[in-house]
C-alpha positions as CSV (number, residue, x, y, z in Angstrom):
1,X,42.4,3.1,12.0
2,X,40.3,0.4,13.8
3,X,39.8,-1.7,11.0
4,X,44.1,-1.9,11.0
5,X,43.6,-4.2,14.5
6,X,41.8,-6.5,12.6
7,X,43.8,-6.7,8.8
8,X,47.2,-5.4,7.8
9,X,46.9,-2.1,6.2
10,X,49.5,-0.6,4.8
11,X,50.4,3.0,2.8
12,X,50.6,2.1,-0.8
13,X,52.0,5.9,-1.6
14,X,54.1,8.1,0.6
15,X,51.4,9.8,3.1
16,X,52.0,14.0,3.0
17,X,51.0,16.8,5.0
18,X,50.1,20.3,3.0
19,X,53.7,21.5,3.0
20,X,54.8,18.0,1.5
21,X,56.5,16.8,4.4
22,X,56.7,13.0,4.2
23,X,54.3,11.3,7.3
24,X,54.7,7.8,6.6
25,X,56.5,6.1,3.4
26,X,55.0,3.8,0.9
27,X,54.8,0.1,2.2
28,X,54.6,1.3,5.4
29,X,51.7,-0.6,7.7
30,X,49.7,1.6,9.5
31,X,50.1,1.9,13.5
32,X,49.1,3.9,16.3
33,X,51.9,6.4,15.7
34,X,50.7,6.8,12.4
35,X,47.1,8.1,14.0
36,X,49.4,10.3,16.1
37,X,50.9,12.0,13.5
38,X,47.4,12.4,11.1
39,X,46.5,14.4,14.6
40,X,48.8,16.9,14.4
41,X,49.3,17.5,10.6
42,X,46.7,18.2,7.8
43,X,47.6,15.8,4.9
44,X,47.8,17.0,0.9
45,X,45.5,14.4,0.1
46,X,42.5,12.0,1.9
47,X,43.8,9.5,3.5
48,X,41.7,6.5,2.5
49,X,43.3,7.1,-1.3
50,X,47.0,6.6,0.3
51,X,46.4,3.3,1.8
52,X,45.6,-0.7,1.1
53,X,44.1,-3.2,2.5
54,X,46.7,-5.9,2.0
55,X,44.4,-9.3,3.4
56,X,41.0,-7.3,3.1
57,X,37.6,-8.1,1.3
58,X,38.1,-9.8,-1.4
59,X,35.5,-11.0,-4.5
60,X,35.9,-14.5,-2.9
61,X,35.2,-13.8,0.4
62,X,31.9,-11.7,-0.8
63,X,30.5,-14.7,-2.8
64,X,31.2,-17.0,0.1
65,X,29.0,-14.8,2.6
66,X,26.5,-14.1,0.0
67,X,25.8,-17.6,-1.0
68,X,25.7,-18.2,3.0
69,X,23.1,-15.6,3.4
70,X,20.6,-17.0,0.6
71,X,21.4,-20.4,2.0
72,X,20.0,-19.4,5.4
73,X,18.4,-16.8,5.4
74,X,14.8,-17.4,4.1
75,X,13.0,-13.5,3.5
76,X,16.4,-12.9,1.4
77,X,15.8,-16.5,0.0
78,X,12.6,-15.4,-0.8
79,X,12.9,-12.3,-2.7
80,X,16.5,-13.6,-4.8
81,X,15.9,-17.4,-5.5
82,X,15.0,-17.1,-9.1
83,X,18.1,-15.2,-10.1
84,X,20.2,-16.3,-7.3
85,X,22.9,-18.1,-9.3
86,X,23.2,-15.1,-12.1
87,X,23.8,-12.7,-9.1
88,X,26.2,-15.1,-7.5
89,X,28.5,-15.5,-10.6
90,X,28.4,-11.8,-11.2
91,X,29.8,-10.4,-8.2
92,X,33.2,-11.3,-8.8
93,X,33.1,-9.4,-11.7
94,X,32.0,-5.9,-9.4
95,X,35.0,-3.6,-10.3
96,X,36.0,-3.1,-6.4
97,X,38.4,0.0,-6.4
98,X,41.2,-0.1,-3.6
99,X,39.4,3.0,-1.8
100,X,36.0,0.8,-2.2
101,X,38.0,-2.3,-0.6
102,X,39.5,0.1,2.2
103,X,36.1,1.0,3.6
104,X,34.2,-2.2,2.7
105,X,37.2,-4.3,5.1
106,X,36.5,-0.7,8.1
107,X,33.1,-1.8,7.5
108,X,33.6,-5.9,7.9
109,X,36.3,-5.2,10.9
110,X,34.4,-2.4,13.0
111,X,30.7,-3.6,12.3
112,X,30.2,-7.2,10.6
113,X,26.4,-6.3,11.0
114,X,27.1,-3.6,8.4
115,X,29.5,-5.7,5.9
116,X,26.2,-8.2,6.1
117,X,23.5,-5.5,5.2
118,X,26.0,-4.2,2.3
119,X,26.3,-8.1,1.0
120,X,22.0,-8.0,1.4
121,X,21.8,-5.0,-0.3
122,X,24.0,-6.0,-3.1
123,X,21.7,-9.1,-4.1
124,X,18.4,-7.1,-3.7
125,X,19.6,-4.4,-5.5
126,X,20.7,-7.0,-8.3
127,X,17.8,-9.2,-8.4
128,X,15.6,-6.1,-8.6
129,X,17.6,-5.1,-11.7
130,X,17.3,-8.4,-13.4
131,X,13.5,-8.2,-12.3
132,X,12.9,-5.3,-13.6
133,X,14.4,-6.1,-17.1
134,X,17.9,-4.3,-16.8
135,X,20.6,-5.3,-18.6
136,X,24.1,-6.7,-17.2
137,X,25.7,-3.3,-17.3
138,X,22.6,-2.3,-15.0
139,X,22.3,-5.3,-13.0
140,X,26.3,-4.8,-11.9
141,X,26.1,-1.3,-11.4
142,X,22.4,-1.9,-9.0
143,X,24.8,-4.8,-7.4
144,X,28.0,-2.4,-6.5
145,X,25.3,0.5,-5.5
146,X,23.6,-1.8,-3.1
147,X,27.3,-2.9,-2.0
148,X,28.3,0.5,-1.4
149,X,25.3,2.8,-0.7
150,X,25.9,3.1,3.6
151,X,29.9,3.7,3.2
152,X,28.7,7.2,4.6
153,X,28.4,5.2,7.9
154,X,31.5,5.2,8.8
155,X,31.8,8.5,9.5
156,X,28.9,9.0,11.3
157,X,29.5,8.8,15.6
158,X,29.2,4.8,15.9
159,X,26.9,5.5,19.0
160,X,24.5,7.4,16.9
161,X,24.0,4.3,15.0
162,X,23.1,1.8,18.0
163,X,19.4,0.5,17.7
164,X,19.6,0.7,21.8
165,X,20.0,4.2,21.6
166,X,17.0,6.7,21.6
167,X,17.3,9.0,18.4
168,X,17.4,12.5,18.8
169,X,17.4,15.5,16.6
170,X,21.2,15.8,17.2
171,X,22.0,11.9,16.1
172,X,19.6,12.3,13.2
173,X,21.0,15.1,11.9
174,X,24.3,13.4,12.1
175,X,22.6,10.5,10.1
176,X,21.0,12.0,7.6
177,X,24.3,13.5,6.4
178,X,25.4,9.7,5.2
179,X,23.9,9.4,2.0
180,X,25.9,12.8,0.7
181,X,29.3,11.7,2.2
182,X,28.7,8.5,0.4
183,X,28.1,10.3,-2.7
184,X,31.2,12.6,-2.6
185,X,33.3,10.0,-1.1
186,X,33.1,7.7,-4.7
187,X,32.8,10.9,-6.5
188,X,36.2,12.4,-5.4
189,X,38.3,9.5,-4.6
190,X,37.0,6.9,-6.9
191,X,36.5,5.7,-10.7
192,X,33.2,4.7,-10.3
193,X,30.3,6.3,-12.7
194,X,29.1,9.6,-11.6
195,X,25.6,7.6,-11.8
196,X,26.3,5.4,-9.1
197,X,28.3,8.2,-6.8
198,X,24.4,10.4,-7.4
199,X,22.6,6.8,-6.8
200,X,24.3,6.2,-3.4
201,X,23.2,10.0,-2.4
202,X,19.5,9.3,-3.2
203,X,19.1,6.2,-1.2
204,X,17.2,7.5,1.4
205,X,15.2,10.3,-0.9
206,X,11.4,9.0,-1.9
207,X,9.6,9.7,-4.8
208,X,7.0,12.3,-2.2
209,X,9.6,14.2,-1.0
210,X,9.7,12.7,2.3
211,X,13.2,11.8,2.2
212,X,16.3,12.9,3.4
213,X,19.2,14.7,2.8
214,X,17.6,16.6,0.2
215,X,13.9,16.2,-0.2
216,X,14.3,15.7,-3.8
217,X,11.3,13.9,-5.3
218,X,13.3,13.1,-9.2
219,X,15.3,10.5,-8.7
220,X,17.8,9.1,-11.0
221,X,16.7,5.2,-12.3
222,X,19.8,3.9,-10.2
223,X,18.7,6.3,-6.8
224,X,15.1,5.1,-7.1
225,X,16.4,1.4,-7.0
226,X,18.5,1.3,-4.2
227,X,15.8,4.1,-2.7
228,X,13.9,0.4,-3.1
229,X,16.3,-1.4,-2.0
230,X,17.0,0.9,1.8
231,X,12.9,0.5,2.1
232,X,12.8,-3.3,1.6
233,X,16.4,-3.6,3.9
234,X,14.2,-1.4,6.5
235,X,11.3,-4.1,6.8
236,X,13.5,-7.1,6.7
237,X,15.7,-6.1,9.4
238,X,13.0,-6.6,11.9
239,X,13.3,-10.1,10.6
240,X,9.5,-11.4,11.5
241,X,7.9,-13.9,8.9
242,X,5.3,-11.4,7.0
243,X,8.5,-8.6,6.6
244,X,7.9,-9.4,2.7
245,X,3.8,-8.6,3.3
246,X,4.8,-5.7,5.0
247,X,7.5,-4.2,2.4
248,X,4.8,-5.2,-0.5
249,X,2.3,-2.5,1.0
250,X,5.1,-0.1,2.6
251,X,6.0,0.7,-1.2
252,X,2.8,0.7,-2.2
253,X,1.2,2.8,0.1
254,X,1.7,6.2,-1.4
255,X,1.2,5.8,-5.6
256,X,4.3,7.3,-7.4
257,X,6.9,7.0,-4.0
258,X,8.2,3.8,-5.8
259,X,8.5,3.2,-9.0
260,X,6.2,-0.2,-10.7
261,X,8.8,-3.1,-10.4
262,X,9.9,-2.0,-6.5
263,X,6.2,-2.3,-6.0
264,X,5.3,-6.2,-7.7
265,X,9.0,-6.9,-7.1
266,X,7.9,-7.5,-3.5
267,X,4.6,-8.4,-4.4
268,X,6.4,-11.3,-5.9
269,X,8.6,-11.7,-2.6
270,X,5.9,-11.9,-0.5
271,X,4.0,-14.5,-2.5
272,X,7.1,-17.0,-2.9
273,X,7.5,-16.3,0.7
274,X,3.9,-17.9,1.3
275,X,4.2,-20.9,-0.8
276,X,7.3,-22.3,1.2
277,X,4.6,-22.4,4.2
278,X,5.8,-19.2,6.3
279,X,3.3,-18.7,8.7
280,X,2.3,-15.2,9.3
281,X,1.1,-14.5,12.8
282,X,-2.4,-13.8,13.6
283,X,-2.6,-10.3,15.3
284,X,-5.6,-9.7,18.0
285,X,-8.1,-8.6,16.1
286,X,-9.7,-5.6,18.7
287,X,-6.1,-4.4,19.6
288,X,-5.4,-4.0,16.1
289,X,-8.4,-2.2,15.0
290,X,-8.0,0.0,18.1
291,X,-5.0,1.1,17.8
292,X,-5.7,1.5,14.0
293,X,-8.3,3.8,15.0
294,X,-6.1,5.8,17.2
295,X,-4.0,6.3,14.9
296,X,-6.2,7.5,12.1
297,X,-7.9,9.9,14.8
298,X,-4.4,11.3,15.6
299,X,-3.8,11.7,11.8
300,X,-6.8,13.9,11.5
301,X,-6.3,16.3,14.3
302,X,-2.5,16.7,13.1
303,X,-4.3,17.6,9.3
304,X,-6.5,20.0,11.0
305,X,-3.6,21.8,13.0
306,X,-1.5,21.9,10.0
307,X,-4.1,23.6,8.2
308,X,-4.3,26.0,11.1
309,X,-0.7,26.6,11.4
310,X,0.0,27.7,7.7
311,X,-2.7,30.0,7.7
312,X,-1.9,31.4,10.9
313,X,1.3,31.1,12.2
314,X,3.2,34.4,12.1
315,X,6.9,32.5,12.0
316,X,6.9,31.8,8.0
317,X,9.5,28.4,8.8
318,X,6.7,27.0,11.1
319,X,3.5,28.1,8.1
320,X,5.8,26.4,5.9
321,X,6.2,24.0,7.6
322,X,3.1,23.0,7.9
323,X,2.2,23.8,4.5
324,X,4.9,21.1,3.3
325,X,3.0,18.4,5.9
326,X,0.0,18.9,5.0
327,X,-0.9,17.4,1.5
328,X,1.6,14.4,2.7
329,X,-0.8,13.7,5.7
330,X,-3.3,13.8,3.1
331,X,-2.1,11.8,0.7
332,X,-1.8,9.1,3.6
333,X,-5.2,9.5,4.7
334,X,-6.2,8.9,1.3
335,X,-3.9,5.6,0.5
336,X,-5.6,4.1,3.5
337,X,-9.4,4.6,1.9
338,X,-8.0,3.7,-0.9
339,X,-7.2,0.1,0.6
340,X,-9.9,-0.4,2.6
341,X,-8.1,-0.1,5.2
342,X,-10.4,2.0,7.6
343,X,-13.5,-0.4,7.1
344,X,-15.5,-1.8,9.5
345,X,-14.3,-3.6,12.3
346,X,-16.3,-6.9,11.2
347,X,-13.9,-7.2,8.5
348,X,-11.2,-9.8,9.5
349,X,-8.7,-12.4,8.0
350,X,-6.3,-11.2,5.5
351,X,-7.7,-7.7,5.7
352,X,-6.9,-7.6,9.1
353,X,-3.6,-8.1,9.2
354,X,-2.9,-6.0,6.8
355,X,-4.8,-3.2,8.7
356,X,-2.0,-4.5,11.2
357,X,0.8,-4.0,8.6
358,X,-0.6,-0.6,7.5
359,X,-0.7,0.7,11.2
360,X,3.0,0.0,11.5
361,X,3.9,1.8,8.7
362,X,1.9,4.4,9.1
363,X,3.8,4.9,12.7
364,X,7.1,4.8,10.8
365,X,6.0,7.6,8.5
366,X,4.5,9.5,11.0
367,X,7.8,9.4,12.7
368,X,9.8,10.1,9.4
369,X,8.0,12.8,8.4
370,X,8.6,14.7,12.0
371,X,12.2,14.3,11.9
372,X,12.2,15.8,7.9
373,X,10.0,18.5,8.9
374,X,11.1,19.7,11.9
375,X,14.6,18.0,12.8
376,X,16.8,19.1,9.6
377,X,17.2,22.7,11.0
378,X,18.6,23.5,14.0
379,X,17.6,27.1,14.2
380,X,14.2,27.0,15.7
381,X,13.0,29.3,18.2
382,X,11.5,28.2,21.5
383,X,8.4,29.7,20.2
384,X,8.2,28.1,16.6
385,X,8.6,24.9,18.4
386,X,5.7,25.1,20.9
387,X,3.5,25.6,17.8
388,X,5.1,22.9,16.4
389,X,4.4,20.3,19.2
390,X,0.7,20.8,18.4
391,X,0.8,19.9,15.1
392,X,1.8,16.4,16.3
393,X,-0.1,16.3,19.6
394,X,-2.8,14.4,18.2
395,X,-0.5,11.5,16.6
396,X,1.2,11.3,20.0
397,X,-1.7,10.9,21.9
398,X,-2.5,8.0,19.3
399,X,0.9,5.9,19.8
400,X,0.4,7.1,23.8
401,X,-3.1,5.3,23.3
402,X,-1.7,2.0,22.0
403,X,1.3,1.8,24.1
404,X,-1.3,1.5,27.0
């Protein structure tokens, strides 16, 4: 309904309650009476299949702000330039179905910082196709599933969404539900391959089972791309010059959460993104390896507890719990050896910075693997969750330690 302040939308089919009493007739634009009446009735059919965006996003339009977006912004610059012409051409042949259109226009009219991370999406998703050897019919469908993969958002509370907001488990909850209205969205009301309507449900799984809604750890090719694509969009929204550094290890960091071309896809990124003479800020050397150190201490003590908690615990959800935390804190612990990035402090330069990159991450997942382990159900009892605020005592006396 907002988006109709902003373009003319209008009923392109008569508009039904359940007993087939006529609401609104074809042709008809839609109005704040119309809103009234959706209020009081239930309708025979979703709404967003009975109505048209008569001036709304158009193929035109969406070349226009992509080529603006590779023209100005340089980490997207970065990662598309060699292909950026193929992807350019190609979008106006996305198939862009009227119900597609509908919420792609509620997108551009109610958040235009949405419509922009769809258009993003769309050309990482696409160049990572063409990267990864795909052919058209895969490059067009990665495009439209990049295009398309938040339209979930729009029915989530738009103040759960604000970045000034705290998160809490009631807003993430809320969230996490996106991906799956997405998917049955395109499924039901839509002609689009059932690939694409299970793609844009996976896009916030992970190949480690740290995802969300699901916890699936098989992806379909198409979910593990724009699973990609939502990691790389994650970095780059921070928009600070080593984003592409920082997305090259963030899908690196666990073997087997991304699949090979994600992983030298932003290798690549990052590397172009040198050359053109980015400069990459150079952290404080003691601060980071403090708060590095913090970090891996708090790490440690939340292993240890874990182990405690699934052998003792008498509340099977909380030993399970734990149980399902415990070999993915390990296999963090692990991909940091692995790196080198817990050596000695007289290490510096490059390998510094990325300990600096690694300690963000690692934050983030931290943070991510709370809210899957403890935030998707609802049902605790007081008591599970005081045994579960010790499991992650010691990581938040770590980010306590470096916020002072």
């Amino acid at each position: 309904m907002k988006a109709s302040e902003s373009c003319h939308i209008v009923a392109q089919e008569d508009i039904l309650d359940e007993h087939g009493v006529k609401l609104w007739a074809k042709g008809q634009p839609v109005s704040r009476a119309l809103q009234q009446r959706l209020l009081e009735r239930k309708l025979s059919q979703p709404l967003e299949s009975c109505l048209r965006a008569e001036d709304g996003v158009t193929h035109g339009e969406m070349v226009e702000m992509a080529r603006r977006l590779v023209d100005t912004q340089a980490l997207l610059h970065s990662a598309i330039s060699p292909w950026a012409s193929d992807l350019l051409s190609d979008i106006p042949r996305l198939p862009l179905h009227p119900v597609a259109q509908l919420l792609l226009t509620a997108a551009r009219g109610s958040s235009p910082q949405a419509y922009e991370h769809a258009i993003q999406s769309m050309l990482l998703a696409g160049a990572l196709a063409l990267h990864a050897g795909g052919d058209r019919y895969q490059q067009r469908l990665s495009m439209l599933g990049g295009l398309l993969h938040d339209i979930g958002e729009l029915y989530i509370q738009p103040d759960y969404l604000r970045d000034d907001q705290p998160l809490g488990p009631e807003a993430w909850r809320s969230i996490c539900v996106h991906p799956r209205v997405g998917e049955m969205l395109l499924h039901r009301q839509t002609d689009y391959p059932k690939e694409l309507c299970r793609a844009v449900g996976e896009h916030h799984e992970r190949g480690n089972g740290l995802g969300y809604p699901a916890r699936v750890r098989y992806l379909s090719w198409l979910g593990a791309r724009l699973s990609a694509v939502e990691c790389f969009m994650g970095v780059l929204t921070a928009d600070q010059p080593d984003a592409w550094e920082h997305a090259a290890l963030a899908v690196r960091l666990v073997p087997g959460e991304f699949d090979g071309s994600a992983v030298s896809f932003a290798s690549q990124a990052a590397r172009r993104h040198q050359s053109q003479g980015r400069i990459t800020p150079c952290p404080d050397g003691q601060a980071v390896w403090d708060a590095a150190q913090d970090l891996k201490t708090g790490l440690q003590a939340a292993l240890r507890e874990s182990w405690v908690l699934a052998a003792s615990s008498t509340s099977p959800k909380v030993s399970g719990t734990a149980r399902m935390v415990s070999p993915i804190l390990e296999q963090l612990l692990r991909s940091c050896d692995a790196l080198g990035l817990w050596a000695p402090r007289h290490l510096a330069g490059e390998h510094l910075h990325e300990l600096h990159l690694a300690r963000q991450e690692l934050t983030f997942r931290v943070q991510a693997l709370r809210r899957v382990a403890c935030w998707l159900d609802e049902s605790w009892l007081p008591k599970e969750l005081e045994e579960l605020d010790r499991l992650w005592q010691g990581v938040d006396a770590g980010f306590e330690a470096e916020a002072a």
